[in-house]
N, C-alpha and C positions, 0 to 999 in steps of 0.2 A: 398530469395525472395525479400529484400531490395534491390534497386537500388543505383546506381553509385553515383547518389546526397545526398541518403539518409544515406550512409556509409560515405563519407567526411563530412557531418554536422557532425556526430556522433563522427567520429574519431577528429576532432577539440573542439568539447564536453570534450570527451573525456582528452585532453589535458591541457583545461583548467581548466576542475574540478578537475585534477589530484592533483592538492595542496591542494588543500582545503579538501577534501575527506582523502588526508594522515594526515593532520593538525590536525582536528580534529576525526578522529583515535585514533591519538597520544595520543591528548589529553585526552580520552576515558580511554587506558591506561593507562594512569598518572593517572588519579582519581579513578582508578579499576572500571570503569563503565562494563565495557562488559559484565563480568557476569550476571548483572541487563537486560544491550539490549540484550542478547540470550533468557530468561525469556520474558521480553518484545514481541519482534519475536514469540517466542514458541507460546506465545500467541493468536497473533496476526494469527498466520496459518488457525486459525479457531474457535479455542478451545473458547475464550474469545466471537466470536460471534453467536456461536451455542448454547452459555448457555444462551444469551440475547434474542436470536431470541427464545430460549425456554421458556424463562419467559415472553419476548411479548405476545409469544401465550395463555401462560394461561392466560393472565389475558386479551386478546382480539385475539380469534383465527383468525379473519379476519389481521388485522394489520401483525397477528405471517405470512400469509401465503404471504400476501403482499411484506413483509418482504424478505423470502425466495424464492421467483420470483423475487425479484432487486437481489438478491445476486449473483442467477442463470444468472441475466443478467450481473452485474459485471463481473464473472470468465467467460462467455463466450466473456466479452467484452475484457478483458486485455491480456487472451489467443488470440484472434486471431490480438491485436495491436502487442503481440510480436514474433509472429509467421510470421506477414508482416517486423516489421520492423529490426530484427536482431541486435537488440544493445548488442553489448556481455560484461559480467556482469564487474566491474572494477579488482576483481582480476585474471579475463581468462586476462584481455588486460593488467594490467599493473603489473608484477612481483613482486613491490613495496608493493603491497597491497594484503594482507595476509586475507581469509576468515574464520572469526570467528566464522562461522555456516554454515550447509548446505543449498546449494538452494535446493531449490523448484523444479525450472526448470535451462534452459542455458540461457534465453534471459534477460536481468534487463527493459528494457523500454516499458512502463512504470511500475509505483511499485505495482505490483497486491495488496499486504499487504496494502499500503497508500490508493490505490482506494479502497478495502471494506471498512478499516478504516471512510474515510472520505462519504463514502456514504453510511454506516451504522450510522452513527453518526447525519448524516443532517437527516437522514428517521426519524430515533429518533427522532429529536428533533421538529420536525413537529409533533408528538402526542404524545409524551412526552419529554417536554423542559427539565423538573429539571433532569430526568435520562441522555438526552445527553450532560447536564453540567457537569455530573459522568462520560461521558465517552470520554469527550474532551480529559483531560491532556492523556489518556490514548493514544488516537489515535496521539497526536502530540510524544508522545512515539515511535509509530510505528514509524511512519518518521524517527527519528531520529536516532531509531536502525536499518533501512533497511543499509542507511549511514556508521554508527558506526561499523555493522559486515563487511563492503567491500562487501557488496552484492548488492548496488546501487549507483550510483551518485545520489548527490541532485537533479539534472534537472530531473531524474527520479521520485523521492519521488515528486518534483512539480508536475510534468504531471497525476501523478498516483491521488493528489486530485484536482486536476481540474476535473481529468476524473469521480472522485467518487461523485463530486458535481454537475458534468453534468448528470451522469448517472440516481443519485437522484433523479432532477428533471423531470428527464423523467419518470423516473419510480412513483412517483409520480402523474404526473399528466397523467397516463395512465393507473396505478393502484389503484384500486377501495379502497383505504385506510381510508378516512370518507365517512363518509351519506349513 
């Protein structure tokens, strides 16, 4: 579905994040991280925000339902970005780069994992500040496990919370979450 313009950004993307993505891999490796970013990830799938979005709701069902209407808009936002834009994931494209965990789906742009992360986290923290300070280090986790397994380039994990921080505020301020 991506066009001709949209596949040469990509593939020059692609090229240049190539080092840094194997780099810090590597580096991954060297410090036995991985195991910790598949955990991380595993997490991140869902699991980690299905338990929050169910503690939101007990303890305020409106927020809990708020909550799971941005999510719903989230997964229908990042599926249909990577359904347009065709970014194939860095180890379909670069041989180099060895996938440490399963996808999800075949497209990486952007990072479906980083945009709930990061607009699960901002929703938080607009009605509960001290819990989205519990769940920062966690979501900057994601990021950097999307990275770490070969399952995204960085410019992805960016895009993905830009988009999770856009999406927040929309959701936000269109869903009924105070007053």
């Amino acid at each position: 579905m991506s066009d001709i313009r949209t596949i040469s950004v990509f593939r020059r993307a692609d090229e240049w994040e190539l080092a840094h993505c194997l780099r810090f891999m590597a580096w991954c490796r060297k410090m036995d991280y991985i195991g910790f970013f598949r955990v991380i990830s595993r997490l991140g799938d869902g699991i980690f925000w299905y338990a929050m979005l169910i503690g939101v709701a007990i303890a305020n069902l409106k927020v809990g339902i708020c909550l799971a209407l941005a999510g719903a808009l989230f997964t229908s936002s990042y599926k249909l970005l990577k359904r347009t834009l065709v970014r194939e994931r860095p180890f379909i494209t670069h041989p180099s780069i060895h996938s440490e965990a399963p996808a999800l789906d075949r497209y990486s742009f952007p990072s479906g994992h980083t945009l709930h992360a990061v607009g699960f986290t901002a929703l938080i923290g607009i009605e509960y500040p001290v819990l989205a300070l519990a769940t920062l280090p966690f979501t900057l986790l994601v990021g950097l496990s999307r990275v770490a397994l070969g399952l995204h380039y960085p410019s992805d994990v960016f895009a993905g919370a830009i988009g999770g921080l856009l999406l927040a505020c929309f959701s936000f301020i269109f869903l009924p979450f105070t007053g």
